[in-house]
Each structure stands twice: as C-alpha cells, then as structure tokens.
C-alpha positions as CSV (number, residue, x, y, z in Angstrom):
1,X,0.0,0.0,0.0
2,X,1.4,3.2,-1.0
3,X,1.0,6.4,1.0
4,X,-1.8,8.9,-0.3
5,X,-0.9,10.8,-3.0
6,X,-1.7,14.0,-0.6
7,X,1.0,13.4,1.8
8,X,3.4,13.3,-1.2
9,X,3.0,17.1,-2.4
10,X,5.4,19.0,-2.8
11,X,8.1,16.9,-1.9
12,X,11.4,16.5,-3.9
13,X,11.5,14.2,-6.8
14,X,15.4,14.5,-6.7
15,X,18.2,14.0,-3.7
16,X,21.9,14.5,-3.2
17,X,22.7,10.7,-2.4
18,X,26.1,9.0,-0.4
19,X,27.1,5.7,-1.1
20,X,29.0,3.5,1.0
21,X,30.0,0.0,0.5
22,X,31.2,-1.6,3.2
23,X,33.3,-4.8,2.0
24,X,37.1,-5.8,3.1
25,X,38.2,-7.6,0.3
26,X,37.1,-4.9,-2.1
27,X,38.9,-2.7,-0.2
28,X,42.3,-4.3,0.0
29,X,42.1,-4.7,-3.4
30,X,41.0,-1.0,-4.7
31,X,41.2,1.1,-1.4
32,X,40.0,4.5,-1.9
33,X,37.7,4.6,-5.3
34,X,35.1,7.4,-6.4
35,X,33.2,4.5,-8.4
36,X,31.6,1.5,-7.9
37,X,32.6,0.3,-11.4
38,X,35.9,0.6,-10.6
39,X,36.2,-1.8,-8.0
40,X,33.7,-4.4,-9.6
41,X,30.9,-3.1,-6.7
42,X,27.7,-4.4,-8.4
43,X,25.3,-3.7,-5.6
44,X,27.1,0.3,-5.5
45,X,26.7,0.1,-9.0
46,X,23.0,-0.6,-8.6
47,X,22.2,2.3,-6.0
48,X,24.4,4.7,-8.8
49,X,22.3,3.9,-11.8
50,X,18.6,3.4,-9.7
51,X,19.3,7.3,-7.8
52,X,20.9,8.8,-11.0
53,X,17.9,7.6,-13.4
54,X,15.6,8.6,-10.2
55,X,17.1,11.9,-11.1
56,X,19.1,12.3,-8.2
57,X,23.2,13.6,-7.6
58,X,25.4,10.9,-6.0
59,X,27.8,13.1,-3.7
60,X,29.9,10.7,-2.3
61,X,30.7,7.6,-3.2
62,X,33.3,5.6,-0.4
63,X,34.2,1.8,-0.2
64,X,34.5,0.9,3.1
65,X,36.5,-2.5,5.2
66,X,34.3,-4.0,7.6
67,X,35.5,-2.3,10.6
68,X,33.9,-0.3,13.0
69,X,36.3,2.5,13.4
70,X,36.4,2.7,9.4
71,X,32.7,2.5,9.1
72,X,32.2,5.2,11.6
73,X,34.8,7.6,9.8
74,X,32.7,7.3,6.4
75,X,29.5,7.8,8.0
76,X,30.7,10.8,9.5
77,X,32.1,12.3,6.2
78,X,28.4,11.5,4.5
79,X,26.8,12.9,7.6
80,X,28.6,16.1,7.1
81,X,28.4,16.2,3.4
82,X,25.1,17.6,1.1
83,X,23.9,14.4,1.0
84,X,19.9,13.8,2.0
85,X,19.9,10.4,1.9
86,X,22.7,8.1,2.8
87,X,22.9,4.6,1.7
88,X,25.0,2.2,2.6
89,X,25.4,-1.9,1.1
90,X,27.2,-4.5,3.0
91,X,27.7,-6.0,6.6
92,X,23.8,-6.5,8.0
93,X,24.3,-9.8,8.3
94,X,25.5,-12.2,11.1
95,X,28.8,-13.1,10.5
96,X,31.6,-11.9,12.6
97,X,32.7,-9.0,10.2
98,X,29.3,-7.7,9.9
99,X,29.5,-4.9,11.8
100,X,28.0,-2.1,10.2
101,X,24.7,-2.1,11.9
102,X,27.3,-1.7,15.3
103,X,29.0,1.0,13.7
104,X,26.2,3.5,12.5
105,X,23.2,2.7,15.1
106,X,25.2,5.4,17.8
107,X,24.5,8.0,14.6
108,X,20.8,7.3,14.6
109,X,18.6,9.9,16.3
110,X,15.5,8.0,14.9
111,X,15.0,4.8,14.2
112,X,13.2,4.0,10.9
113,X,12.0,0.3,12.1
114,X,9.2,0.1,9.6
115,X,11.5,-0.1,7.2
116,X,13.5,-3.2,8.0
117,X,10.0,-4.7,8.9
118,X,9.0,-4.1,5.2
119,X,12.3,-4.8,3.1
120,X,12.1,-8.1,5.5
121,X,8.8,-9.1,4.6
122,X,9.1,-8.4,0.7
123,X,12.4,-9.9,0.8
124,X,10.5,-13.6,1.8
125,X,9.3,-14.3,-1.7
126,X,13.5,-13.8,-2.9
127,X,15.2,-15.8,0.3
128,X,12.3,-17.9,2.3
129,X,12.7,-18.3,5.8
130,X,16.9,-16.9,5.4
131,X,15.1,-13.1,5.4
132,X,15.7,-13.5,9.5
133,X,19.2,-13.5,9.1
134,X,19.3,-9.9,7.6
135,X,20.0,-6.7,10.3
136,X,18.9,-4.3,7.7
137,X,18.0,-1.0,9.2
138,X,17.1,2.7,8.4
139,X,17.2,5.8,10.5
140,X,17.7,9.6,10.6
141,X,20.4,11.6,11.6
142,X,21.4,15.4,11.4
143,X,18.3,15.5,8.9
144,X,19.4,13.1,6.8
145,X,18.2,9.5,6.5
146,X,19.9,6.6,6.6
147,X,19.4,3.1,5.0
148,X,22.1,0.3,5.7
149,X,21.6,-2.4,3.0
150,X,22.6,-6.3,3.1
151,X,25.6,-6.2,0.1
152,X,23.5,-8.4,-2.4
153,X,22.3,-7.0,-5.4
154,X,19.1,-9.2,-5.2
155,X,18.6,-7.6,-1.9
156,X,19.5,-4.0,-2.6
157,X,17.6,-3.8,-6.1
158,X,14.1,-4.8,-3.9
159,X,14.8,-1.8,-1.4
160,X,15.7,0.5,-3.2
161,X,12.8,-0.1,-5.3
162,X,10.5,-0.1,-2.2
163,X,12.9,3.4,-0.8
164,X,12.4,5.4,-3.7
165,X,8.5,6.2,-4.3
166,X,8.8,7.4,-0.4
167,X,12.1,9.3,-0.4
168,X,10.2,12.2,-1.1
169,X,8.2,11.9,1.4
170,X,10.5,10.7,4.2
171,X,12.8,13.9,3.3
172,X,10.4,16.5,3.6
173,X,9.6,15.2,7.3
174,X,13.3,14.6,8.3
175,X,13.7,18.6,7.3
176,X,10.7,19.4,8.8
177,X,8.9,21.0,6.0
C-alpha cells in the first residue's frame, strides 16, 4: 500500500545521495575509489544507476573495510556532506565482520524500524525463511536519513525499489517541512 498521494505534495523528486559500500576484500584490493565500477561493486553500482535515473546527484561515493572504526569515519564524512539520503550496502548480516549495523546505530537519532519490517517481509518471496538472518535497518540523523543495505544486489535492487517512491516523502519530514 502506498501512501496517499496528498502526503506526497510537494516533496522533492530528486536528492543528493552518499554511497557506501562496506566490504574488506574490495577494499584491500582497490582502497580508496570514487566509483563502484571501478572496484567491480555491483550492488554500489545498482544504487548509482537506480538514484541517478531517479534523477538524483550521487555526492559521495566511499568503499568501506568491515571495521567499526572505518565505518564510523565514512558515515561521518556522509553525515557532514550535502547528502539527503545516505545509503550504505554491505555487513547487516551475522557473521563476525558484519558490523555495520554496530557501527552507524550510535549515529541514529530515529529509528526508521518500519522499514527493515518491510524490506524483510518483501524480501520472503526472494530468500524464504533466510530473510531472518538480515539486520537491515534505516534511520535519521542530522536530517538526513539513513538506510544500511545487506551487500546483495538481489537484496538491494528490492529496497531501493521499495525506498524510492517514499524518499520524497520521508525527506520532507526529516527537514521538517
């Protein structure tokens, strides 16, 4: 169900958008990039090409080793930046090294938890019962909102799909307009 058309007007159709991929090995292998083609980042890739043919600027683009510290130094630099909307792929799930929900949750002002309730729930027709093993989460911080994606592009394609019709939306009451 989408929100009434109403609580849409005038809202932006276009956003100043950070990216940030949070993956080791990609990292140790191209360190500091301003693409995600350039370091073979398919789910960056996605976000890039969805925003851009959304109509929106991609500001910053970071890739990211799966370490709290690191994390924390790249969500700062998006928080700080003209970004709106900050998105991140990579390191929702359980595994040791997945520690990106750790890393940015101390940034969140609010939580967004309808969010990970939804991308969840649409994701059970892709992955079945495995949906439980994803952290993903959204929130808000200095007026800016904040998605952390899991890093496949299966799993990033569905939210951003199900993120964009509401970005909109979701900006215009994170500014308070």
């Amino acid at each position: 169900m989408n929100t009434p058309l109403h609580h849409k007007e005038n809202t932006k159709n276009s956003f100043k958008c950070a990216i940030l991929t949070i993956s080791t090995s990609r990292f140790e292998k191209y360190g500091n990039i301003d693409r995600p083609e350039r370091a073979e980042d398919a789910s960056g890739k996605l976000i890039w090409g969805m925003m851009k043919v959304q109509g929106s600027e991609i500001v910053l683009y970071e890739l990211v080793p799966d370490k709290i510290e690191n994390i924390r130094e790249s969500f700062k630099r998006a928080l700080y930046s003209e970004a709106d909307v900050i998105i991140s792929t990579g390191g929702t799930g359980l595994s040791p090294s997945d520690v990106t929900i750790e890393a940015v949750n101390p940034f969140f002002e609010k939580d967004m938890p309808g969010f990970g309730e939804l991308f969840r729930y649409k994701s059970l027709e892709q992955v079945g019962n495995s949906v439980m093993l994803t952290r993903a989460v959204a929130g808000v911080a200095r007026r800016k909102v904040i998605f952390c994606l899991p890093g496949s592009p299966n799993a990033v394609k569905l939210a951003i799909e199900l993120i964009l019709p509401e970005m909109g939306h979701l900006i215009k009451h994170v500014m308070g307009k």
